[in-house]
C-alpha positions in Angstrom: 4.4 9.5 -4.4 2.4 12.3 -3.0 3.2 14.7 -0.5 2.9 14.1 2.9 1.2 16.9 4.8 3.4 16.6 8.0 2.0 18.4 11.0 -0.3 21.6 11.1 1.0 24.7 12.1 -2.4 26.7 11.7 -6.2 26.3 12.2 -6.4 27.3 8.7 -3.8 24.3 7.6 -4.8 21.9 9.8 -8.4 22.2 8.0 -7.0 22.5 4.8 -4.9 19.1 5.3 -7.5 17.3 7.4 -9.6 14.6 4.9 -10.8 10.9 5.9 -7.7 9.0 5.8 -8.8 4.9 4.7 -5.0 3.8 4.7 -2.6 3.7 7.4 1.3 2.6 8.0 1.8 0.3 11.0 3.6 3.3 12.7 2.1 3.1 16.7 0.4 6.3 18.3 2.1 7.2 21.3 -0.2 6.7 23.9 0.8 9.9 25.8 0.4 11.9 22.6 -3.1 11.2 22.2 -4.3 11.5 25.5 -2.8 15.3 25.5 -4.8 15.9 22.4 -8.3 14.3 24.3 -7.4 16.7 26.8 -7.0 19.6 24.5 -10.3 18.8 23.2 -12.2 18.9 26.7 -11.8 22.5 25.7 -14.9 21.9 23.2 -17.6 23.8 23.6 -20.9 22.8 24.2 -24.4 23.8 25.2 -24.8 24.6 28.2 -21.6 23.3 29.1 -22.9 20.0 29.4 -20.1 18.2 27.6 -22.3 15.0 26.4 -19.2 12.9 25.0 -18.4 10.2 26.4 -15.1 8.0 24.7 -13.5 4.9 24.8 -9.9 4.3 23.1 -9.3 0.9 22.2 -5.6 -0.3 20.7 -3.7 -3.5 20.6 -5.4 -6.9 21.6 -8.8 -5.7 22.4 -9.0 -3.7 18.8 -8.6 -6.6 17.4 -10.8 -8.7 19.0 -13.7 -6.1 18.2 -12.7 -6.0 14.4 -13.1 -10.4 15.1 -16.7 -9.9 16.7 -17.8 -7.4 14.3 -16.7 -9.3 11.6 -18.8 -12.2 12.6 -21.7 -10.0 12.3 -20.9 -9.1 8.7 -20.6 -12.7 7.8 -24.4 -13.0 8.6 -25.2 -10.7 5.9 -28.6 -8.1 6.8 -29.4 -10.6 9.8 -26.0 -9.5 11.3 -27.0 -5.5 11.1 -27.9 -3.9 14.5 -27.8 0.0 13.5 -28.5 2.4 16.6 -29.9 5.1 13.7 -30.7 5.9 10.3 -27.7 7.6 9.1 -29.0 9.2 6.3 -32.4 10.5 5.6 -34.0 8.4 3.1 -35.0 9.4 0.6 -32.2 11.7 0.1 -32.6 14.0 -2.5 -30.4 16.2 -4.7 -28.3 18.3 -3.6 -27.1 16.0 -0.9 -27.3 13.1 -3.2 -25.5 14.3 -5.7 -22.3 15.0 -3.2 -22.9 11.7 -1.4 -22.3 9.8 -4.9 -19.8 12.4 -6.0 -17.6 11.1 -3.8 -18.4 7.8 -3.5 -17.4 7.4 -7.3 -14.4 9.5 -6.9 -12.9 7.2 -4.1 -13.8 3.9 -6.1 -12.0 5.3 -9.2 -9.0 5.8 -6.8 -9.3 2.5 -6.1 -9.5 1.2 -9.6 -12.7 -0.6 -8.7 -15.6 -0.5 -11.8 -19.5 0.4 -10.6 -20.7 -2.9 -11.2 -18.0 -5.4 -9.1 -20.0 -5.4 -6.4 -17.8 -8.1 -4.5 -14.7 -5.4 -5.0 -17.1 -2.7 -3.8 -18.4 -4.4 -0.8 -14.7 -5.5 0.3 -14.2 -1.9 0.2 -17.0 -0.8 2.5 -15.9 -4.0 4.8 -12.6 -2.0 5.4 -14.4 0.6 7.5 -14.7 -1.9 10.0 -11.1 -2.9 10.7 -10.5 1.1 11.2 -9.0 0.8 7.7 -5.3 -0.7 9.3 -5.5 2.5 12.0 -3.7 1.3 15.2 -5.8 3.4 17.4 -10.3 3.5 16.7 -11.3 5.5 19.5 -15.8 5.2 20.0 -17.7 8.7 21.1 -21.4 7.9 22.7 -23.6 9.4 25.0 -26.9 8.5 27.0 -29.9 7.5 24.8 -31.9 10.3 26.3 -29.2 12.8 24.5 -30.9 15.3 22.1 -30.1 16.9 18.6 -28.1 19.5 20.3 -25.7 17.3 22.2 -25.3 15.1 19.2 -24.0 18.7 18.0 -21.9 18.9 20.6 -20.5 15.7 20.1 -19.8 16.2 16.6 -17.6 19.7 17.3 -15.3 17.6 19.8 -15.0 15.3 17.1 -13.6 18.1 14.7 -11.2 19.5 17.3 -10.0 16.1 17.9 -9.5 15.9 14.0 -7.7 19.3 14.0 -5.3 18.5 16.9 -4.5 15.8 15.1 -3.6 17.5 11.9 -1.5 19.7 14.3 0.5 16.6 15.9 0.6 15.4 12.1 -1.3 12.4 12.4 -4.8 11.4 10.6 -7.8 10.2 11.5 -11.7 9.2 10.0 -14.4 9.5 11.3 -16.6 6.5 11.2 -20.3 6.5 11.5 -20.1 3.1 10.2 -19.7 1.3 13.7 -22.9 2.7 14.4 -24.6 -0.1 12.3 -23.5 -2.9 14.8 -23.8 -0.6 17.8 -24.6 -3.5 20.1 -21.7 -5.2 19.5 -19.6 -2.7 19.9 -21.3 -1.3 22.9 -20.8 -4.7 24.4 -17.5 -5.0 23.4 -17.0 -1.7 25.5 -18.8 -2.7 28.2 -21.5 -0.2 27.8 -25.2 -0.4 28.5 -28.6 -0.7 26.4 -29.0 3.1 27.5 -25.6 4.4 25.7 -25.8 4.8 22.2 -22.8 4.8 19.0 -22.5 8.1 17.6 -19.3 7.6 15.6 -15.7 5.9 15.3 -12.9 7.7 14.8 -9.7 5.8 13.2 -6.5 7.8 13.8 -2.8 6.8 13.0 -0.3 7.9 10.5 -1.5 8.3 7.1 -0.2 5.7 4.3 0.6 8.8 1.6 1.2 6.5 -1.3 -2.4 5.2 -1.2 -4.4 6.3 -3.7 -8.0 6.3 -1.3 -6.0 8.8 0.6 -5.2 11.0 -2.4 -8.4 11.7 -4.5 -10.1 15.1 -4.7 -13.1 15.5 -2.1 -14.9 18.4 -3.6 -16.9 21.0 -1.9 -20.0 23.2 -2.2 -19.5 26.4 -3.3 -20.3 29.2 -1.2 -23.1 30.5 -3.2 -24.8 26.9 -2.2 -24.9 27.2 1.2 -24.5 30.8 2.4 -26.5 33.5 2.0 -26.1 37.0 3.3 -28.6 39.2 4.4 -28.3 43.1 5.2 
């Protein structure tokens, strides 16, 4: 049994305990509990203090009926996919490669899961869209007409949501996965052709038994991306 982090009582812990939880318990998020946090994080900065994030929570009966719709689309194989952009650069060369496989492998040898089943691997990546069991998969998105800097800015609310989670003790992932059948989901939300899926974020309670949620996520040294200059 591993150790379960419990809630952070420091920046500096809730960063060190904060990784991308893919297994949940059925415990419920208090609904009043989250919406403090989203408040919290409207404290976010952002350029020009145009605060470009724009969220909608979805829970319970209407959660589920997106993880239905979306997983109609997967049934239709490539045909199904409707991605809003290209998450990754392709190609994508070494050293980013090299950590996006890194870890890749590392969480399908927590999962006991060899490189060639491919059926095993693809149930795997199928998970992202239930939220992987989380009860709550909150959607952050903006106008189309958004720029690189307010994607930014979208992206540090995320991590302050992520942190004052780790502070109330609960877990989340982000999920740039939804993004690949971004006009379902945007209908599903009732959203326009001009808003566009950034990223989901599952959040719950992490399941600390399971191994996806216990093997190491290494990091860059220092020495890779920092340099100093005097």
């Amino acid at each position: 049994m591993s150790h379960n982090p419990g809630p952070s009582t420091s920046v500096s812990e809730a960063i060190a305990t904060r990784r991308s939880i893919r297994a949940y318990t059925d415990r419920p998020v208090d609904p009043a509990l989250l919406r403090a946090i989203l408040e919290k994080a409207q404290r976010s900065p952002s350029g020009g203090n145009v605060q470009p994030w724009m969220v909608s929570v979805v829970t319970g009966a209407s959660l589920a009926a997106l993880i239905a719709k979306v997983g109609e689309r997967q049934a239709m194989g490539i045909m199904g996919l409707q991605p809003e952009y290209q998450i990754y650069p392709e190609p994508l060369a070494d050293p980013w490669m090299a950590r996006r496989y890194g870890v890749a492998h590392a969480m399908y040898a927590a999962l006991g899961i060899a490189r060639e089943d491919r059926d095993a691997r693809a149930k795997a990546m199928a998970a992202n869209f239930t939220g992987f069991g989380a009860p709550v998969v909150l959607f952050v998105h903006c106008p189309k007409f958004m720029g690189p800097p307010q994607w930014a800015d979208m992206g540090i609310w995320l991590q302050s949501v992520m942190l004052l989670l780790r502070e109330a003790g609960l877990d989340s992932c982000p999920q740039e996965a939804w993004s690949v059948y971004g006009k379902t989901v945007r209908d599903h939300l009732g959203l326009d052709d001009e808003q566009i899926i950034y990223s989901g974020l599952a959040i719950g309670w992490r399941d600390t038994d399971a191994p996806v949620n216990n093997f190491p996520v290494d990091r860059a040294p220092l020495n890779e991306v920092v340099s100093w200059h005097e």
